[in-house]
C-alpha positions in Angstrom: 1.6 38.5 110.1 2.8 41.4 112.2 5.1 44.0 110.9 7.4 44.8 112.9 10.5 46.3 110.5 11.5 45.8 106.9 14.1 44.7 105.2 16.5 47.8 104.1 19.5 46.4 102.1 19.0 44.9 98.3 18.7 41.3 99.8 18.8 40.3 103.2 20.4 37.3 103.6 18.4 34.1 106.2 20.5 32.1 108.4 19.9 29.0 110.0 21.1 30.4 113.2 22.6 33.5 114.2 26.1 33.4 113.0 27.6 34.8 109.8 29.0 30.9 109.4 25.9 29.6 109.4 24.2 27.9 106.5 22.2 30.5 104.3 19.1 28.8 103.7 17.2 32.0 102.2 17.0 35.9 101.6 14.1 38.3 101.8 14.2 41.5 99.2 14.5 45.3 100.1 10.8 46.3 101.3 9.4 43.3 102.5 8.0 43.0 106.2 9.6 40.5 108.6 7.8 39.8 111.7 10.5 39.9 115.0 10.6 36.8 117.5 13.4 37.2 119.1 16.7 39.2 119.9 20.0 37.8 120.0 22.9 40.1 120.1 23.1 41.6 116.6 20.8 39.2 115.3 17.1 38.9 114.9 15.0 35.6 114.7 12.1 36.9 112.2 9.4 35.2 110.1 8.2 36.0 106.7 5.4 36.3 104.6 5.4 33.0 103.1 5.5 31.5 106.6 9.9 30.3 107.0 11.5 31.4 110.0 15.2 32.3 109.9 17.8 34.7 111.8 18.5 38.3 110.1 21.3 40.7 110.8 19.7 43.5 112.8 21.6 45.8 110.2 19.6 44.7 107.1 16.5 45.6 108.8 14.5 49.0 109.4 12.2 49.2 112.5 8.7 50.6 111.9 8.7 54.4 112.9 7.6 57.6 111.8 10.0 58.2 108.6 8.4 54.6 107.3 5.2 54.3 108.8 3.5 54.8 104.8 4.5 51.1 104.2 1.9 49.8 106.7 -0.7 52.0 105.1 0.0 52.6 101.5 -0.4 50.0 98.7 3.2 49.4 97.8 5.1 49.5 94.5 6.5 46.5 93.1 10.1 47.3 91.4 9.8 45.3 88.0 13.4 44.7 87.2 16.7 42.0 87.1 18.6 45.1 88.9 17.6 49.1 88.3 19.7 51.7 90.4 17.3 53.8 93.0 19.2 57.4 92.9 19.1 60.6 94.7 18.0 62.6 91.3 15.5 61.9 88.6 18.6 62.0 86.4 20.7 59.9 84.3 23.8 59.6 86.3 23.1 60.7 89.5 23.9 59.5 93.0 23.2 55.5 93.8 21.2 55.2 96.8 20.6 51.8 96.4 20.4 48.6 94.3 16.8 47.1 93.3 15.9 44.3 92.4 13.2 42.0 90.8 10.3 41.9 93.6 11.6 45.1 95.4 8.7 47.0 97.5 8.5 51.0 97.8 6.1 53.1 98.3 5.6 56.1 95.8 5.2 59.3 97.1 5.6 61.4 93.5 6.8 62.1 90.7 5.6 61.6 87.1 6.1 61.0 83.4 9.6 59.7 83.3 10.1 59.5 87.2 9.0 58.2 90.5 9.9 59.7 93.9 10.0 56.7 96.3 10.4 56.0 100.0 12.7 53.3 100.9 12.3 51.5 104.1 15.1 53.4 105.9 13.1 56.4 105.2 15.2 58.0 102.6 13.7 59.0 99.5 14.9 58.1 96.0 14.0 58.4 92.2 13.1 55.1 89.8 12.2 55.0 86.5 8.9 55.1 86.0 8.1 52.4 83.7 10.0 49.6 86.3 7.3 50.5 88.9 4.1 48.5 88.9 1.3 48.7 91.8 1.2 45.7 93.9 -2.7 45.2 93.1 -2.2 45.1 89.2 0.5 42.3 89.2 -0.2 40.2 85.8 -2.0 37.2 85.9 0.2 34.2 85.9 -1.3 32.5 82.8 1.3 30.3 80.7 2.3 32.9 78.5 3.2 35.6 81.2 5.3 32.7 83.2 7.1 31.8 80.4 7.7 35.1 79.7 9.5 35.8 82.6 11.0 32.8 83.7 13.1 33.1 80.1 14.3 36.5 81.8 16.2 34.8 84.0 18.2 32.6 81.8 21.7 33.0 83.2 21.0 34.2 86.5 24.1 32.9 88.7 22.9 29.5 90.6 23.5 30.3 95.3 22.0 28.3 97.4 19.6 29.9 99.7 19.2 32.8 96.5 15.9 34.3 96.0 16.0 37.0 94.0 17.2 38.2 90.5 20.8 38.6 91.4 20.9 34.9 92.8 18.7 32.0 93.0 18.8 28.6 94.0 15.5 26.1 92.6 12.8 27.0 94.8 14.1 30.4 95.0 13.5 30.7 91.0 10.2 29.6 91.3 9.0 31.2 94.3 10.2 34.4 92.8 8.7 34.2 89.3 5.2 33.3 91.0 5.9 36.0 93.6 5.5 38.8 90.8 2.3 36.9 89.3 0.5 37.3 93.0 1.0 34.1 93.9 2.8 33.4 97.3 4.8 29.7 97.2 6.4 28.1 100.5 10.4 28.6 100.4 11.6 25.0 99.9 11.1 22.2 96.9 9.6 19.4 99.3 7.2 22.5 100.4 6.4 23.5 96.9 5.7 20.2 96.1 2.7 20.1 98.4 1.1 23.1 96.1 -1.7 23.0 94.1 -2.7 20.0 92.2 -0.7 16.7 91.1 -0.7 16.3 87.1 -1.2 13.0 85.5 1.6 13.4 83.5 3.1 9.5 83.1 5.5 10.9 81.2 3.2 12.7 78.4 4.9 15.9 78.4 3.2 17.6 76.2 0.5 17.8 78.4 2.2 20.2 80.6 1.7 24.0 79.9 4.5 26.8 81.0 4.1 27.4 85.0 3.8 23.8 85.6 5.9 22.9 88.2 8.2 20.0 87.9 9.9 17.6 90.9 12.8 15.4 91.5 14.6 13.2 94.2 17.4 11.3 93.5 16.4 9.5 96.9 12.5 9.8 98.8 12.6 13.4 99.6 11.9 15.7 97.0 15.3 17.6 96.5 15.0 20.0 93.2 12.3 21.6 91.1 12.2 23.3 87.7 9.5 25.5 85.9 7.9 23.8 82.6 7.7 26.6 79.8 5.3 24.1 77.8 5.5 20.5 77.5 9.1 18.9 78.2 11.1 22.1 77.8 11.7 23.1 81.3 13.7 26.2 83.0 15.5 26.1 86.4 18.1 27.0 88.7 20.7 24.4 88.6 23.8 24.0 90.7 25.4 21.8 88.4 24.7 23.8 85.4 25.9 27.0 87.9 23.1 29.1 86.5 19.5 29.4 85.2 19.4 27.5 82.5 16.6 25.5 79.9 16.6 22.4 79.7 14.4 19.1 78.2 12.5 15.9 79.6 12.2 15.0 75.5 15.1 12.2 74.7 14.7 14.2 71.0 15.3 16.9 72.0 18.9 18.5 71.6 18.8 19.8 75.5 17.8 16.4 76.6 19.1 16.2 80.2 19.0 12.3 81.0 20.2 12.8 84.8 16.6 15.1 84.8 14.7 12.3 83.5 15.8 9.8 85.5 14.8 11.6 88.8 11.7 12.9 87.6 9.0 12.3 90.1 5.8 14.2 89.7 4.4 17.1 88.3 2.0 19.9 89.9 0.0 22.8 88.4 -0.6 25.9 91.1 -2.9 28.0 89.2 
């Protein structure tokens, strides 16, 4: 994919088309690389890493230039965080220059012990702790441990549709992100997800499911929602009639036993 600018605010939001009316379908994080298709008044029809194709405000978006060139060139930094502040001091307190979040990308330009000078896509440089900074090449493994991990982070997370990122998520969103910051790049969209990897023979044997499996419904033909198994029946996911991230359970035992779940439960797939 061509890089032609890069995302500038905390989350970008995706339209279907270019009209702040129009449905939001998705959002790409501060740092990322869009590549541009096609102008249309203050709107830009761009396409993203993981291949979708959506309608950007030209204001959330930095052009490639000099002040940013470094992000075409450098490794970036991956911001590993719900929300950290970027500020204009390595200081407790000082000036915001701007909100991060999970999945953020920077590029470090110094800094050291507690603090890391970073470039933001705008070209401004800012100061981030340290220990929230992780190079893009040494993201962890997703084993099930490390999944589960982080996919109980997000309990509570409010539910959007068209949310991808640790201030909002909507089903796919939650999964796309979580395997996002394991290496692992996922289409945007449940029926695409659902494509992935490798279909389980589950028959409703849940406890041969481990934590990153990834778990499908429809209440009709089309696949329509998705959650993340954190080992056997217990499950995690983003869902709108819950309003949040919640854990829930495919086990009729179990005290989080979600019978509308259950019922709608088509397949399972592993992806790694």
């Amino acid at each position: 994919m061509r890089t032609d600018a890069l995302v500038r605010s905390a989350v970008a939001n995706i339209r279907v088309e270019p009209d702040q009316r129009s449905e939001l379908f998705s959002q790409a994080l501060l740092g990322h690389a869009v590549e541009i298709e096609e102008e249309r008044g203050r709107w830009l029809h761009c396409r993203f890493d993981e291949g979708s194709r959506g309608w950007i405000q030209q204001g959330s978006l930095a052009l490639i230039g000099k002040d940013n060139a470094l992000f075409t060139s450098e490794e970036p930094i991956i911001a590993r965080t719900l929300i950290a502040r970027c500020q204009s001091q390595p200081m407790p307190g000082a000036e915001t220059l701007m909100i991060v979040t999970d999945g953020s990308r920077l590029i470090r330009v110094g800094g050291d012990g507690e603090w890391a000078e970073v470039l933001l896509p705008d070209g401004t440089k800012g100061w981030l702790p340290s220990r929230i900074c992780l190079e893009a090449g040494k993201l962890p493994t997703p084993s099930p441990e490390n999944v589960r991990s982080l996919a109980k982070a997000y309990m509570g997370i409010p539910y959007s549709w068209g949310g991808t990122s640790s201030l909002a998520v909507d089903c796919s969103g939650l999964t796309q992100l979580i395997f996002r910051l394991h290496g692992v790049l996922l289409p945007r969209n449940s029926f695409q997800q659902a494509g992935e990897g490798q279909e389980l023979e589950v028959s409703r044997n849940w406890e041969s499911l481990q934590a990153g499996d990834l778990l499908f419904f429809a209440e009709k033909e089309r696949i329509d929602h998705m959650a993340i198994s954190i080992g056997g029946a217990s499950l995690i996911h983003a869902s709108m009639s819950n309003g949040c991230v919640q854990r829930e359970s495919l086990d009729p035992g179990s005290p989080q036993f979600s019978s509308r779940l259950s019922g709608f439960f088509r397949f399972a797939r592993r992806v790694t």
